[in-house]
Every structure is written in structure tokens, then in C-alpha cells.
C-alpha positions as CSV (number, residue, x, y, z in Angstrom):
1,X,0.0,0.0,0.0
2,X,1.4,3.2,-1.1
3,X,1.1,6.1,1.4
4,X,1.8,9.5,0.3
5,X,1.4,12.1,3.4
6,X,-0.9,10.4,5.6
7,X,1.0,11.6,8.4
8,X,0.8,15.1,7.4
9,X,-3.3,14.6,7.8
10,X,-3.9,17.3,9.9
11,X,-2.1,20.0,8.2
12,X,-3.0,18.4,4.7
13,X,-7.1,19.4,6.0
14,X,-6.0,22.3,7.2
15,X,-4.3,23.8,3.6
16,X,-7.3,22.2,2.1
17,X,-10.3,23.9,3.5
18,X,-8.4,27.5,2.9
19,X,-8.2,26.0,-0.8
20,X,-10.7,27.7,-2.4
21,X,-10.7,26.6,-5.7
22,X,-10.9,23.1,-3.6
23,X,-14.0,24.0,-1.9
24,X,-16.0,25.4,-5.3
25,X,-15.1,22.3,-6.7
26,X,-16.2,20.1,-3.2
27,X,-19.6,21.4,-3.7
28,X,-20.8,18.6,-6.6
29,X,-19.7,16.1,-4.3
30,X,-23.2,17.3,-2.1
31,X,-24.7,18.4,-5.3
32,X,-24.3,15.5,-7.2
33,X,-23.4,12.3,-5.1
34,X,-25.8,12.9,-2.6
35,X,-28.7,14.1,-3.9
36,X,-28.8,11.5,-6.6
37,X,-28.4,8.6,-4.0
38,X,-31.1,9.6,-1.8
39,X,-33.6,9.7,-5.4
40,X,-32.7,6.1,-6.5
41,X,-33.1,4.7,-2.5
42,X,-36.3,6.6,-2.6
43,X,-37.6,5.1,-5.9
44,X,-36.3,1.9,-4.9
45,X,-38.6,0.0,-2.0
46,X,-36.4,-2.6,-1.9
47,X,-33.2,-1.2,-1.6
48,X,-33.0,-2.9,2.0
49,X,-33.4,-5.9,1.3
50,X,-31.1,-5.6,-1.3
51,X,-28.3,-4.8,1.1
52,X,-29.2,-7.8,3.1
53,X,-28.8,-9.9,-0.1
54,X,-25.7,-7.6,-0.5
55,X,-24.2,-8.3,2.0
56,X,-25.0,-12.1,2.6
57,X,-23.5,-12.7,-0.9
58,X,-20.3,-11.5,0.0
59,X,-19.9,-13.1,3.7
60,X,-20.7,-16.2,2.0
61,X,-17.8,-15.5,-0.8
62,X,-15.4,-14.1,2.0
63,X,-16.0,-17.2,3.9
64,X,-15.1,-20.0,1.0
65,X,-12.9,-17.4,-1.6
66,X,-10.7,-20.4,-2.1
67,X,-13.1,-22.4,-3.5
68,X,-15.0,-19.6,-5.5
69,X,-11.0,-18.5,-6.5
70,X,-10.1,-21.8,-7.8
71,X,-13.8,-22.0,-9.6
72,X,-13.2,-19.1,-11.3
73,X,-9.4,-20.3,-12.7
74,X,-10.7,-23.0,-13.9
75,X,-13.8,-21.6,-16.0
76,X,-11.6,-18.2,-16.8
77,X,-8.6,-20.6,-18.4
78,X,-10.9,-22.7,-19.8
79,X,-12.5,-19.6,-22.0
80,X,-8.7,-18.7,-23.2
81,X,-7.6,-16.8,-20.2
82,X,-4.0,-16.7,-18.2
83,X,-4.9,-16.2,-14.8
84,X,-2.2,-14.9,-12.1
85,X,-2.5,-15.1,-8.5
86,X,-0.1,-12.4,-7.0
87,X,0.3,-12.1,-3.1
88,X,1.8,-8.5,-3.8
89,X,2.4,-5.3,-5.3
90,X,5.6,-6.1,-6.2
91,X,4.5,-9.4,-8.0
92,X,1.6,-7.9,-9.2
93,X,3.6,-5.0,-11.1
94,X,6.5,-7.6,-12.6
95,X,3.8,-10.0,-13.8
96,X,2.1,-7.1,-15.8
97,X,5.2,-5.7,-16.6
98,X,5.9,-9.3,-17.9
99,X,2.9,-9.8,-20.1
100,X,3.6,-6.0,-22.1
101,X,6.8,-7.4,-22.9
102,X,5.9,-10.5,-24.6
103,X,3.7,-8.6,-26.5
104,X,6.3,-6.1,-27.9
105,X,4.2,-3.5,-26.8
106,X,5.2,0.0,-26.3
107,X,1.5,2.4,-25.6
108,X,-0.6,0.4,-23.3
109,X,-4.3,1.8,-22.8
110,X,-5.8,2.2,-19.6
111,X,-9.4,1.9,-18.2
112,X,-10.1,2.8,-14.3
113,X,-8.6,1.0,-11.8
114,X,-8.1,1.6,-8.0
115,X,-6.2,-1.4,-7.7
116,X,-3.8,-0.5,-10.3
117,X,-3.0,2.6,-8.1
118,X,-2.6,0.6,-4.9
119,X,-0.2,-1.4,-6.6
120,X,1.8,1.3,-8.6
121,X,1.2,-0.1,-12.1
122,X,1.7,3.2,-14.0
123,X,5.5,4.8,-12.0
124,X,6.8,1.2,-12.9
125,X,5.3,0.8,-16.5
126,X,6.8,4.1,-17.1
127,X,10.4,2.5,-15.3
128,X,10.2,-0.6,-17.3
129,X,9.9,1.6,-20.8
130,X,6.2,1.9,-21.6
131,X,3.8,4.5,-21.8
132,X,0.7,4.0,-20.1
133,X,-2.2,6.4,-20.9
134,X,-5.4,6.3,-19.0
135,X,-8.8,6.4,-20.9
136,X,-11.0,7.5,-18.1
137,X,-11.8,11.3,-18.8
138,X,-10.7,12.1,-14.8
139,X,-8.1,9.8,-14.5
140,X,-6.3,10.8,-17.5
141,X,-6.9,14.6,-16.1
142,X,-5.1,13.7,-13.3
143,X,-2.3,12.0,-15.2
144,X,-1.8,15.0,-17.2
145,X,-1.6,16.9,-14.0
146,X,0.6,14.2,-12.3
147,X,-1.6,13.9,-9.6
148,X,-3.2,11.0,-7.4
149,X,-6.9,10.6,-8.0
150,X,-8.9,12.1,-5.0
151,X,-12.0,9.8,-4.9
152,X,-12.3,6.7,-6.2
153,X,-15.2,6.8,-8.5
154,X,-14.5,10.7,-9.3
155,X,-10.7,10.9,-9.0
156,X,-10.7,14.3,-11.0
157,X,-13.4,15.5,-8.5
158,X,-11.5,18.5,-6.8
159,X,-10.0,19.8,-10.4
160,X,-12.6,22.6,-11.7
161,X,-13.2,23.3,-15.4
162,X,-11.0,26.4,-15.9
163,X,-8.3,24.4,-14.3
164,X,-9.1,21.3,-16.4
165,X,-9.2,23.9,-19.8
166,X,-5.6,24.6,-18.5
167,X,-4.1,21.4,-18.3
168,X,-5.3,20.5,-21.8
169,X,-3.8,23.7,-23.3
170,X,-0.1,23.0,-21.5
171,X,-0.4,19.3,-22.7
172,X,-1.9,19.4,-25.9
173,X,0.4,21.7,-27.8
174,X,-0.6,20.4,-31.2
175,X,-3.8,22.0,-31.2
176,X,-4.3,25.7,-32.1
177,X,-3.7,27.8,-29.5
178,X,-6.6,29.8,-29.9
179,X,-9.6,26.9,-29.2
180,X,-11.9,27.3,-27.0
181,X,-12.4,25.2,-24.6
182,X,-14.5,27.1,-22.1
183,X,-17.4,24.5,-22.1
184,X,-17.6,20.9,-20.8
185,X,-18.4,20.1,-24.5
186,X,-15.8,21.5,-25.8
187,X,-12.8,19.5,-23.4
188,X,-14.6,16.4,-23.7
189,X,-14.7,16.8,-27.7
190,X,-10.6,17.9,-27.2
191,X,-10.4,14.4,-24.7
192,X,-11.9,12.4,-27.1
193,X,-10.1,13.4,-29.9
194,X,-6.9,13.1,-28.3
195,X,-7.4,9.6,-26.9
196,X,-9.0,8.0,-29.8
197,X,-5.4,7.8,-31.7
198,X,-4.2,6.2,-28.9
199,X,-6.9,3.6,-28.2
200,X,-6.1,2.3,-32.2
201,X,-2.6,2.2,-31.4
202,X,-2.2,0.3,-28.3
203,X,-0.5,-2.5,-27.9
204,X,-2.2,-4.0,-24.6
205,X,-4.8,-2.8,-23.0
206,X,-5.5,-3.0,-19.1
207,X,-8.6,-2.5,-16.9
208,X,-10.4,-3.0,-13.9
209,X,-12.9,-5.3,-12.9
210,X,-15.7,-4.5,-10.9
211,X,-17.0,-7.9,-10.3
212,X,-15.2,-11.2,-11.1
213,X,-18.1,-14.4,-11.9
214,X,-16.8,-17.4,-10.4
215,X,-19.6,-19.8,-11.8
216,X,-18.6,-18.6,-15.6
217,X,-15.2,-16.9,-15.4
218,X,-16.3,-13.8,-16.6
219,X,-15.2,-10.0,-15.9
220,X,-18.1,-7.4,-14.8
221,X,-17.2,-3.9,-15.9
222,X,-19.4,-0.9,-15.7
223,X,-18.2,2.5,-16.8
224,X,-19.8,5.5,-18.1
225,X,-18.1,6.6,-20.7
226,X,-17.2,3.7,-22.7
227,X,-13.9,3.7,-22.5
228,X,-13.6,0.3,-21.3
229,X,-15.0,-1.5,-23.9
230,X,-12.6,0.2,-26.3
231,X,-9.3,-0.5,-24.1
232,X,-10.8,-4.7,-23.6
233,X,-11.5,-4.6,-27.5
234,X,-8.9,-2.6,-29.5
235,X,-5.9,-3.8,-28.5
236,X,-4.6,-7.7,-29.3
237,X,-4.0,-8.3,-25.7
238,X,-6.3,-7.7,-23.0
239,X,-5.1,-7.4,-19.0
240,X,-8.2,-7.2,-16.3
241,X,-6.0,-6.7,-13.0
242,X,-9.0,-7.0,-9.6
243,X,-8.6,-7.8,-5.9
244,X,-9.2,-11.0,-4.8
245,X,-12.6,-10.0,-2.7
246,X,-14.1,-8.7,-6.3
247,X,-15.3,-12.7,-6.7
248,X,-19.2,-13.0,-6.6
249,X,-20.8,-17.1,-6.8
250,X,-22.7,-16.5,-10.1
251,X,-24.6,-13.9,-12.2
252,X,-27.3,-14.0,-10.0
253,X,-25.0,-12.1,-7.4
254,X,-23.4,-10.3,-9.7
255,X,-26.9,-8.9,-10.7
256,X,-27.7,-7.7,-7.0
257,X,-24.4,-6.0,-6.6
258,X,-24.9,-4.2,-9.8
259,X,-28.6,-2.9,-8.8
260,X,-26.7,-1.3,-5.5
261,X,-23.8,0.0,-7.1
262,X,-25.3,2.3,-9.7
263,X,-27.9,3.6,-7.1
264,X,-24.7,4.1,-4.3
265,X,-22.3,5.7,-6.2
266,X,-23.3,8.4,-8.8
267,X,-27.2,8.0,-7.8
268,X,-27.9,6.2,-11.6
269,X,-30.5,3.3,-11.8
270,X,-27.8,1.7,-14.0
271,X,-24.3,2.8,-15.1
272,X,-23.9,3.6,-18.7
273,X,-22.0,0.6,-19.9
274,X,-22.2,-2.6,-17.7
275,X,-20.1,-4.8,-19.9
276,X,-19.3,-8.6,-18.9
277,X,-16.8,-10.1,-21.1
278,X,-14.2,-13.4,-20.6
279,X,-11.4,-15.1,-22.0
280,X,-10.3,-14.4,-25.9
281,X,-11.9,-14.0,-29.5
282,X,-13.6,-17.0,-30.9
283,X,-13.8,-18.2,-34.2
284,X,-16.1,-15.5,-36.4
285,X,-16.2,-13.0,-33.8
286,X,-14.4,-9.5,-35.1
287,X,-13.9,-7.9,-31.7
288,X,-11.9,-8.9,-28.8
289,X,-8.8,-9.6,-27.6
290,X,-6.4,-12.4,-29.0
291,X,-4.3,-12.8,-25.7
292,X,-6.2,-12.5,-22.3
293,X,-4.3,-12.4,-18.9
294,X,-6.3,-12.0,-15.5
295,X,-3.9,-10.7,-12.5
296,X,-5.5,-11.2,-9.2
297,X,-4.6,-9.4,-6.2
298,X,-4.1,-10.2,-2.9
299,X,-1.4,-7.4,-1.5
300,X,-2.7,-8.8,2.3
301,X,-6.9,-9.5,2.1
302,X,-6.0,-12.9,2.8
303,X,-4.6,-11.7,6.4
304,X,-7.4,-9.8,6.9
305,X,-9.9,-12.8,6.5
306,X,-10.8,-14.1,9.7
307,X,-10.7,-10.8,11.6
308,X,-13.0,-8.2,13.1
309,X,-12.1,-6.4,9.6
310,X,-12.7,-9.3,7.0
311,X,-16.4,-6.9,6.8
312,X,-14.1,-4.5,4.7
313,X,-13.4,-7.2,2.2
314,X,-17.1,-6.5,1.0
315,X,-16.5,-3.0,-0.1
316,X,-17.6,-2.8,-3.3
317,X,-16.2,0.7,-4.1
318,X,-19.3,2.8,-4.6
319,X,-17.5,5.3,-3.0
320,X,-21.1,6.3,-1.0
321,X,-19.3,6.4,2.3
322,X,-16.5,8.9,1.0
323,X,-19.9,11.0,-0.5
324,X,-21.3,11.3,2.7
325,X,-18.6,11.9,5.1
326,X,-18.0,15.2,6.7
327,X,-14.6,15.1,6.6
328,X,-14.0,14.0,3.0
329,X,-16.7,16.9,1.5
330,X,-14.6,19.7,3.7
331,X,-11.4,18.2,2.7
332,X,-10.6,16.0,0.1
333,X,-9.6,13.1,-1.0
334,X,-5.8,14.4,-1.3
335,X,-5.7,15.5,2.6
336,X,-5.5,11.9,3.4
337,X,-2.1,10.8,1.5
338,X,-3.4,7.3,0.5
339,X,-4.8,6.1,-2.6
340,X,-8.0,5.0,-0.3
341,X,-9.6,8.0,1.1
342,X,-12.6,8.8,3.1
343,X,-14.0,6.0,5.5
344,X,-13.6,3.3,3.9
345,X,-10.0,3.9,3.1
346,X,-9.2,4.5,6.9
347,X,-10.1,1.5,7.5
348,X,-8.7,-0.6,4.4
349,X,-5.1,2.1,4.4
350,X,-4.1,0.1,7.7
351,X,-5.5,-2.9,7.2
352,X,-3.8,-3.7,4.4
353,X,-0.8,-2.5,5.3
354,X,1.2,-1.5,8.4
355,X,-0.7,0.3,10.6
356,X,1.9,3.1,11.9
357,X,2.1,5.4,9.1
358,X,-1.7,5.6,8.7
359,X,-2.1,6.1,12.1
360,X,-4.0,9.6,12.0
361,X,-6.4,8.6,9.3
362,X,-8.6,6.2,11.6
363,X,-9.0,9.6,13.6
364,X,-10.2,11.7,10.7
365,X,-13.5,11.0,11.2
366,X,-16.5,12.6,13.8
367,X,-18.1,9.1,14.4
368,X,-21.4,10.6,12.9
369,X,-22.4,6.9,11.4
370,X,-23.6,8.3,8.1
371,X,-20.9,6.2,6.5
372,X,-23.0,2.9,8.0
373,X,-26.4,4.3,7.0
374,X,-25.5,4.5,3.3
375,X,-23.2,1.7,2.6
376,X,-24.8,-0.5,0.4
377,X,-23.0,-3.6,2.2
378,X,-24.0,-2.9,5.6
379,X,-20.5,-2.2,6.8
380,X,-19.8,-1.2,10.0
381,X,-17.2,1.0,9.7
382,X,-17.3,3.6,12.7
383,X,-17.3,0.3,14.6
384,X,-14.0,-0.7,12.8
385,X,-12.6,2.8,12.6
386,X,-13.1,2.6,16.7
387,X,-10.9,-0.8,16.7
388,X,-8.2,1.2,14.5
389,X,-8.3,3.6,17.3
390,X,-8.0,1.4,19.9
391,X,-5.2,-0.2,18.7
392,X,-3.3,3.1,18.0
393,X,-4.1,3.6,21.7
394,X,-2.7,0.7,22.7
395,X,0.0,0.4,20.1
396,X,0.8,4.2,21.9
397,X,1.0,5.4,18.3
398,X,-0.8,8.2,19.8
399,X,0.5,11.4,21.1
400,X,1.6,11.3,24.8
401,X,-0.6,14.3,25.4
402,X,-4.1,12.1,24.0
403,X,-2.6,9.0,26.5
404,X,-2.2,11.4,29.2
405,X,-5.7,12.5,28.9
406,X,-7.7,9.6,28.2
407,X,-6.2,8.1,31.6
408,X,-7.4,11.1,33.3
409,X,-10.5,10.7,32.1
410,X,-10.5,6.6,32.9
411,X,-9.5,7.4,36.5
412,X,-12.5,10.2,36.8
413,X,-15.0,7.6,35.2
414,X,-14.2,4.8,37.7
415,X,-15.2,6.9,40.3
416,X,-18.7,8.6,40.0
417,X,-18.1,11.4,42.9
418,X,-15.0,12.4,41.9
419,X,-15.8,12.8,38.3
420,X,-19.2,15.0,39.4
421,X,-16.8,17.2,41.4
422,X,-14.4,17.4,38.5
423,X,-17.5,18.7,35.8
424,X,-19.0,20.8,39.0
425,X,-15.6,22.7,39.1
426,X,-14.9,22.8,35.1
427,X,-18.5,24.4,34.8
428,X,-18.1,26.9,37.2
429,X,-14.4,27.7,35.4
430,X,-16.0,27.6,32.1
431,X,-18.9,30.0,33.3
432,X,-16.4,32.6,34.7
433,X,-14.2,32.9,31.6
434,X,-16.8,33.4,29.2
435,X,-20.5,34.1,28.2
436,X,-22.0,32.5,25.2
437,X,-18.9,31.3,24.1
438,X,-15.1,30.5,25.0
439,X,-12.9,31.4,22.4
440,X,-9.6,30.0,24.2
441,X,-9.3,27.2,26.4
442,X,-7.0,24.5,27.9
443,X,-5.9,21.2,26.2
444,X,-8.9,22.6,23.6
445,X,-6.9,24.4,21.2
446,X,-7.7,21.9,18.4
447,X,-11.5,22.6,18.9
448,X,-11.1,26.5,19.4
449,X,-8.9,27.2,16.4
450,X,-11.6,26.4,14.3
451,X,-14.6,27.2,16.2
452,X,-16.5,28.7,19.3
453,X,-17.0,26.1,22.3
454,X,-20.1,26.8,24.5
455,X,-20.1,27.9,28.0
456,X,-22.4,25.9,30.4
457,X,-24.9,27.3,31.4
458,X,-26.6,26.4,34.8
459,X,-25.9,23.6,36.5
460,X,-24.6,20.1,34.4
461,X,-26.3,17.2,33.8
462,X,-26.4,15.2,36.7
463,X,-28.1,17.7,38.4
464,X,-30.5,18.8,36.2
465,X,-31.5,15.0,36.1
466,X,-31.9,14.6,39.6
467,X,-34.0,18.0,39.5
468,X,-36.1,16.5,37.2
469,X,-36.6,13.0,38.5
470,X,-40.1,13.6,40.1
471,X,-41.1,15.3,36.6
């Protein structure tokens, strides 16, 4: 797992909400994301039971993946396709690396593909003396830009259009210099135009998958521009690198997951291309790939299987969590320095790696639950962003300061009188320093930098409870 600045989180949130380019652009995120979600759940009656179904599906998978792994080998090879288990990044990137050069390739096409950026596909293709180009319209933005994606269905989400209009004019110096690309039509027309060449004269072409059929040994891939099917189809080898945990039993399943991930991610009854393809060209069939390779994934989901957070393992990137979080829409995806943001990717970061360096990113998060309300999978993430937190408590990957004050706290709560004595004396302090507000105050400076913190007033809790008993 590739960390960038995850350690830097807090000043990373802090340079980002100033941002306010950032922030314009943050808005579609609420806009968008949001909004469209709540319409589909609303005109679906049924969307609960499908994230029962959801989620059954995929504790059933988790719990037999070998089996539904070796199932899907078997059908996948037996349709034309190489399949490659790789336990890491590092095998992962040689095997690819591997399969362009015994194709003589040189330009290799690129469809979406979070796992691709786990695994640092497109720093070593470059190394190794390729040129990768991605197809998606915001990831090959952000390539252009050399930037990480920022959300991982959206990962051009935080550029805005001027900036976008920009970028184009620095890295298309072909094109007269007096176009005007001031409308979305006009950069997507400039996008298109510029990647068509290059989707006729790839070599290999790689994607994601966003489901992998064990019963059949096909690849589910749903995109909304198209671009998938042209970089599966174009080229004379084909590539689908997925995670191991993107198995589903049969089509059946893989129909279920496809009615919640649509409706969770961009708020669409259906994505615009939902294309399920496997193995190589047959005899009499014009399109398709003459060599097919699957690489599968496992860069350390099989250590997480068989522990409190095997649940994560059924994420199927709808990215609905990272839409609804408070923290992501303030901040950004880029705040976080990993390629996983938001809530689910404070829990996967350190889970699939090495807990440490993504230490701060389990804490980047108010515990509101709206990431469990919305995820279409029913997981329970505050739950297992509160183990993360535990076990940088315990781990003392915290701060000495937060140990300090938790045991203060732990030795107040243990004993009832002393801790009523404690708030009796911290209200009457709190009342005498300010009214309304406190602008300033001890071991709070975190919460008073960026806002007010109320004075008390009257007496606290405890007592207005007993006060009221008899009512």
C-alpha cells in the first residue's frame, strides 16, 4: 500500500479547506453524489433488502474465496484466459510488466482501476519503458496533472473546469492555441479526440474489474463513458488486474451487486456501460482480444480474512461512504495521502498494510455513522474505525498528550463522585471565563482554532437530572 502524506493529515485538512478553488469544486460532491443517491433509494422500495442480499453474498464468498477463487481459474482458463494469482504489489507490477513485454508493446491503454493505483502499475510501466495512458476522462486529467486521483469513483473531482481547460492547453500543444475550450463540450470533444489515436494504437490494453463471476469466469465492468470497452477490445492483448474479494458465486449475485452500485455511487439506476466479457476472440467473432491475462490481487486480504475487519473485504467501491462523510466533503480526498480515502479507506489504508504510518487517518472522522447508514454492504465501519483507534491507543502510536488525557479521564469515570466534582468545578471555570462562548481554552486548542465552544450554562447534567426525577 502506497502512502503519500498520511502523516501530514492534519495539516493536509487544514491547507485544504483554505483551498478555495478546492472548496468550489467540493460542492458537486453534495450536489451530485448525494442528492442522486437519496432519489434512486427513494424510488427503490427494496433497496434494504437488497443490502441484506448484498451483504450475505459477500460473507458467504469471504467465507469459501478459495473455493470460489479456484472456480473461477478454472472456468476463466478454460474460456482462453491466463490467470495470475499475486500475493503483492511487487509481483503484481513484474507479472504485468511481464505480459507488455511479450507482446512487444510499447503504448498500453488504460481503463479505471483503483487497484492499479494501490499497486503502482503506472511509475513502474513508465520505469520498465512503456507508456501507459489512462482512458477514463478524470483519470487521464489527473495524469496529465501528475496527480493522485482524490475519490475513487470521481478521482478528477477536486480539479474545476477552468483548471481542467488549463491542463489541456499546457499538454496538448498540437492544437491551435486559440480553441476554445471554455465548455464541458468542448474538453470532452478535445479528450476524445486526443485519446482515440491512442486507443487504435495500443499494444495491450489494461482495466479494472468491478466484479469477477466465479460460476462462468467472466469480468463485470461498468463504466460511463465507454472507455472500457474500447481498451478490452482494441488492443490484441487484453489485461483485467481485480482484488481478490471482487469474486461474486454467479450472475445472479453479480446482478444484486450491480442494482446497489449504480444507485450508491453516482445515484444512476444503472451505469452507462455494464459490460461482462471473458477469455479471448472466438472463431467468427471480429472484436476482442487475441491474448487474455487475468492478475488477481491479494497485497494482504487474505490476512485480513478471519478478523473483526474481513467486513471491509465486501466494499464494493461505490464510494457512497466517501460521499457522505463530513470530513471527506470539507477536505478532500488528497488531505488523506493514501490512494484509499474517506472512510472506507481509513479502514482498508491500515488494514492492508502496516498500521503506523496511517495512524492519523482512523482519527479523521466525527463518528457521525452516516458512513453505516448509506453503505450498500452494511459495513460497520465507525465500529471498525473505533478498533483502529483502539489499537493506536494501545499500540501508543498516539501522542503522549491524548494518553495522558484519556487516563485522566479513565481514573475520573471509575469513580462517580469524583468525576461529578471534576465537571462541578470545570462548569463553574468555564462559566467565569466566558458568556455564550469560549474562544480560548485548555488542552482545547484543536476545537477553538476552528470554532466557538459553548459555556455551560446552569448547572450540568447530573443535576438537572436529579432535579427533574419527580417530573
Amino acid at each position: 500500500m502506497t502512502l503519500l502524506k498520511s502523516l501530514e493529515f492534519a495539516a493536509n485538512a487544514r491547507a485544504a479547506i483554505a483551498d478555495p478553488k478546492l472548496q468550489a469544486a467540493l460542492v458537486n460532491i453534495r450536489t451530485m453524489f448525494q442528492s442522486g443517491r437519496a432519489r434512486q433509494v427513494a424510488a427503490t422500495p427494496e433497496f434494504e433488502d437488497l443490502r441484506e442480499a448484498g451483504a450475505a453474498l459477500k460473507r458467504e464468498t469471504l467465507a469459501n474465496l478459495d473455493a470460489y477463487v479456484a472456480r473461477f481459474v478454472a472456468e476463466a482458463e478454460a474460456r482462453g484466459a491466463q490467470v495470475h494469482i499475486c500475493a503483492d504489489a511487487r509481483s503484481a507490477r513484474e507479472t504485468i510488466a511481464a505480459i507488455c513485454r511479450a507482446q512487444g508493446a510499447k503504448l498500453v491503454t488504460k481503463g479505471k482501476s483503483m487497484v492499479t493505483e494501490e499497486i503502482g502499475l503506472n511509475p513502474y510501466l513508465v520505469e520498465q519503458g512503456f507508456t501507459p495512458v489512462e482512458t477514463d476522462l478524470g483519470e487521464y486529467i489527473i495524469q496529465l496533472r501528475n496527480e493522485p486521483p482524490s475519490h475513487i469513483i470521481a478521482p478528477a473531482v477536486h480539479v474545476k473546469k477552468e483548471q481542467v481547460a488549463e491542463t489541456f492547453r499546457a499538454a496538448h500543444g498540437n492544437r491551435p492555441a486559440d480553441r476554445d475550450l471554455s465548455t464541458h463540450d468542448a474538453l470532452l470533444a478535445e479528450a476524445r479526440a486526443e485519446l482515440r489515436a491512442r486507443f487504435l494504437a495500443a499494444d495491450v490494453g489494461i482495466t479494472g474489474a468491478n466484479m469477477l463471476v466465479a460460476e462462468t469466469g467472466q469480468m463485470v465492468l461498468v463504466t460511463n463513458e465507454g472507455n472500457g470497452d474500447l481498451t478490452q477490445t482494441l488492443p490484441k492483448c487484453h489485461v483485467v488486474v481485480a482484488s481478490i474479494e471482487k469474486l461474486v458465486p454467479n450472475l445472479d449475485d453479480a446482478a444484486t451487486v450491480l442494482r446497489l452500485l449504480g444507485r450508491s455511487a453516482t445515484g444512476q439506476h444503472a451505469s452507462s456501460y455494464t459490460t461482462l466479457s471473458v477469455g479471448t476472440r472466438r472463431p467468427g467473432e471480429t472484436d476482442g482480444p487475441e491474448v487474455a491475462h487475468v492478475v488477481l490481487v491479494d497485497n494482504g486480504r487474505t490476512a485480513m480474512l478471519g478478523t473483526p475487519f474481513e467486513e471491509m473485504l465486501r466494499c464494493i467501491r461505490c464510494g457512497a461512504c466517501i460521499n457522505h462523510c463530513p470530513v471527506f466533503v470539507n477536505v478532500g480526498g488528497h488531505a488523506y495521502g493514501a490512494v484509499y480515502v474517506g472512510p472506507m479507506g481509513s479502514v482498508l489504508t491500515p488494514s492492508l498494510g502496516d498500521l503506523d504510518p496511517a495512524r492519523y487517518l482512523p482519527h479523521a472522522c466525527t463518528m457521525c455513522g452516516r458512513c453505516a447508514e448509506v453503505c450498500p454492504m452494511k459495513i460497520p465501519l465507525p465500529d471498525l474505525l473505533r478498533r483502529l483507534r483502539f489499537e493506536t491507543h494501545e499500540r501508543k502510536l498516539t501522542s503522549r498528550v491524548s494518553r495522558a488525557g484519556l487516563a485522566a479521564w479513565t481514573f475520573l469515570a471509575e469513580r462517580p463522585r469524583l468525576m461529578r466534582a471534576a465537571a462541578r468545578l470545570g462548569g463553574w471555570a468555564m462559566r467565569l471565563s466566558g458568556k455564550g462562548a469560549l474562544r480560548r481554552w485548555p488542552l482545547a486548542g484543536e476545537w477553538t482554532r476552528a470554532r466557538d465552544l459553548p459555556a455551560p450554562e446552569g448547572g450540568g447534567f447530573v443535576a438537572r437530572a436529579n432535579a427533574n426525577r419527580g417530573d
